[in-house]
Phi, psi and omega in degrees: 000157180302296234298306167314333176270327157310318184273358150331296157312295183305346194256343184269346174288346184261328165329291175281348151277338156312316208271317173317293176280010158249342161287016162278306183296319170286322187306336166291309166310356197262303195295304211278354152313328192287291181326288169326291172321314132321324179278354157263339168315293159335278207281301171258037184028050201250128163309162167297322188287352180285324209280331183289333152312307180316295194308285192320318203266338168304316153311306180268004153310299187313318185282318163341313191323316184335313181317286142306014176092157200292325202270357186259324158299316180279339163323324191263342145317310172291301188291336187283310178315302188319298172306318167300303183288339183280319160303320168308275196325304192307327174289303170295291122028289193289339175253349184026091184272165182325094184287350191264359198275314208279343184252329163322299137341259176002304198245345156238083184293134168236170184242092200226141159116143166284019191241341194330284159331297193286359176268326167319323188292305183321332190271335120026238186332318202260005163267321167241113192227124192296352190284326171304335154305295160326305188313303168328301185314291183315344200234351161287297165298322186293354153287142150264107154310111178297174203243022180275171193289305187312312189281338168299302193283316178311334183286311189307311205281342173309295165308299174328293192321307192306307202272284191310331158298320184271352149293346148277008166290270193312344171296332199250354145293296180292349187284316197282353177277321185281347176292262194317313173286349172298315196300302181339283194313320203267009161289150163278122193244169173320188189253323165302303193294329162306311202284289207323302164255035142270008158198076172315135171203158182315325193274320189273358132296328159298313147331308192274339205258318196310300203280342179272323220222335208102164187257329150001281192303325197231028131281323137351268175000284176302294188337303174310327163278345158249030165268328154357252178312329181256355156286341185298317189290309163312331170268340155290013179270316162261018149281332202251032145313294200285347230248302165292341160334275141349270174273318177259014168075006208279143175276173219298305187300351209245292160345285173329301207270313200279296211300310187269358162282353171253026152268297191275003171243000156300295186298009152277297206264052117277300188304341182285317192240356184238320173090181191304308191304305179315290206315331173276318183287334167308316201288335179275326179291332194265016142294327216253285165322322194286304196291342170282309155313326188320281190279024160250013167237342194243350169282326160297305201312321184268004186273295221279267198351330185249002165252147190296330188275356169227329166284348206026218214273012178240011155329141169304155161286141159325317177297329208276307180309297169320322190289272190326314204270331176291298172328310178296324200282329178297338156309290188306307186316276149018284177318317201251346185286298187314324191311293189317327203273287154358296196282314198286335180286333194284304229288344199271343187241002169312163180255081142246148198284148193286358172287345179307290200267033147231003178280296178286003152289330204267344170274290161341268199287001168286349171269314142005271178317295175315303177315292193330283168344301177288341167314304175299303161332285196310309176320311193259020191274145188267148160253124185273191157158135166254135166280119184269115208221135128273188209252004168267006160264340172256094165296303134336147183294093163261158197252127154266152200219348176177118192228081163279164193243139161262221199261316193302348175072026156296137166265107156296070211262107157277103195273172179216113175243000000 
């Protein structure tokens, strides 16, 4: 029957966005496991694979919270932002840079340096991550909410409030990491310190704030990172909770348990068997998967917000939808223009024979080529579904395509948005 074969369809489309977004969510989960593992490296000189055992079991202490209710996990969430920002500053506070240079930055940004561009995108990247949409939904549901129309937009506008403080938290965290390594950098330093900070990496900042600041100082540092990470790890463990959650109906407790184990035993045994060099490159691949991944999670995420047939009258506004679909599409452009720009620079300066790089030219850009494609389909694809609205809730412009009357006098609406 049609009917059966639509929902055949609806389910293996939702089957494969499960699968997008949770290979998005472990590969985010992976990098700030790694990270938190250096960052117990830093501060107690503990192996990797020790620091990823620490994360793990400290992540599923944390996610226990759950238990006693949502608000005692973002409490805890809440203190781990606090240490991180209060070491930054406290650091920033000893070196004291420039306020007219620095609010001056602020508002007017320039790009100087080869590296520039990709730590903008890396800073980017590491504020729009879609699983924090999700994350939002879920923390949204775990109220109880009365179910009027009135007490929904007071929630909305509440939250909105909530999600703008803490991105405006993390914008005045990133001002203070890059405002401290600029200052650091631009003083006159040794010549070991110069090469250090002509290619900055995690670990090898902890060395320059040593040499520089004391080891005092750079103990801050680690701390800061590792509140980081393991406030990071715990909140993408519970976005991709909710997330599995969500699409496979699985109960809470079995998620809870299932979920940091298809994270923490690739990242023991890389850490295990590859050492700090893997770790750094682990942590650059799932970087690279997120920005590939990216829009096949965040691009459905604004069609269905933004369609009458799965939100009804709490659709995005028109300003809103635009706003959103412009911002997304200059990230991805952003992403994909740098991936491209990159790849072509390593196959051009690699020492691999030329038969090497035409073997991986000739595999690459037709795949290239595809993603893109498929970005595009997808941006442009209508969303159907059929739904049950009664018909004094759809407030929005809909295409009816089929209005059988059941007994309950519910309209059966195949919508098209």
């Amino acid at each position: 029957a049609p009917s059966s074969v639509s929902e055949e369809l609806a389910e293996m489309k939702l089957k494969r966005s499960e699968e997008d977004l949770d290979l998005m969510q472990k590969q985010i989960e992976s990098a700030q496991v790694l990270g938190t593992a250096l960052a117990y490296n830093m501060v107690l000189d503990l192996p990797f694979w020790a620091g990823v055992l620490i994360c793990a079991a400290t992540v599923i202490l944390l996610l226990g919270l759950q238990s006693y209710g949502v608000r005692k996990l973002e409490f805890m969430i809440a203190v781990f932002m606090l240490i991180m920002a209060s070491c930054f500053f406290i650091e920033l506070s000893h070196v004291n840079p420039p306020m007219n240079e620095l609010i001056e930055g602020l508002f007017i940004p320039r790009l100087k340096g080869h590296y520039a561009i990709s730590d903008a995108v890396a800073l980017i990247s590491a504020l729009v991550v879609p699983h924090n949409l999700f994350l939002h939904s879920s923390l949204v549901s775990s109220r109880n909410l009365p179910s009027s129309s009135e007490a929904v937009k007071d929630a909305s506008v509440f939250f909105l409030l909530e999600n703008a403080f803490a991105l405006f938290l993390a914008l005045v965290i990133n001002v203070a990491i890059v405002s401290l390594s600029g200052t650091i950098c631009a003083d006159n330093l040794s010549l070991d310190d110069t090469n250090t900070c002509s290619s900055l990496t995690l670990k090898s900042a902890s060395v320059l704030f040593k040499n520089i600041l004391g080891r005092s100082r750079s103990i801050f540092y680690g701390l800061a990172l590792l509140a980081s990470g393991q406030s990071c790890a715990v909140v993408t463990t519970y976005s991709g909770q909710y997330i599995m959650q969500g699409f496979s109906g699985m109960r809470v407790f079995i998620i809870y348990l299932f979920a940091p184990c298809l994270t923490m035993v690739p990242t023991l045994i890389i850490c295990g068997i590859g050492g700090a060099l893997r770790v750094r490159q682990l942590i650059n691949i799932a970087a690279v998967i997120l920005s590939f991944v990216l829009p096949f999670a965040l691009v459905p995420l604004l069609k269905f917000s933004s369609c009458c047939s799965m939100i009804g009258p709490y659709k995005n506004s028109t300003w809103i939808t635009r706003i959103s679909w412009i911002l997304s599409l200059v990230i991805i452009g952003i992403n994909t223009y740098f991936f491209c720009t990159s790849f072509v620079s390593w196959l051009v300066y690699s020492d691999l024979p030329r038969f090497a790089k035409a073997i991986i030219s000739t595999l690459v850009f037709p795949f290239m080529a595809a993603y893109i494609a498929a970005v595009i389909y997808l941006a442009f694809r209508k969303v159907s579904t059929n739904a049950v609205l009664p018909s004094s809730s759809v407030s929005c412009e809909i295409e009816v395509a089929e209005v059988p009357r059941q007994d309950n006098k519910d309209e059966v609406l195949a919508l098209h948005c």
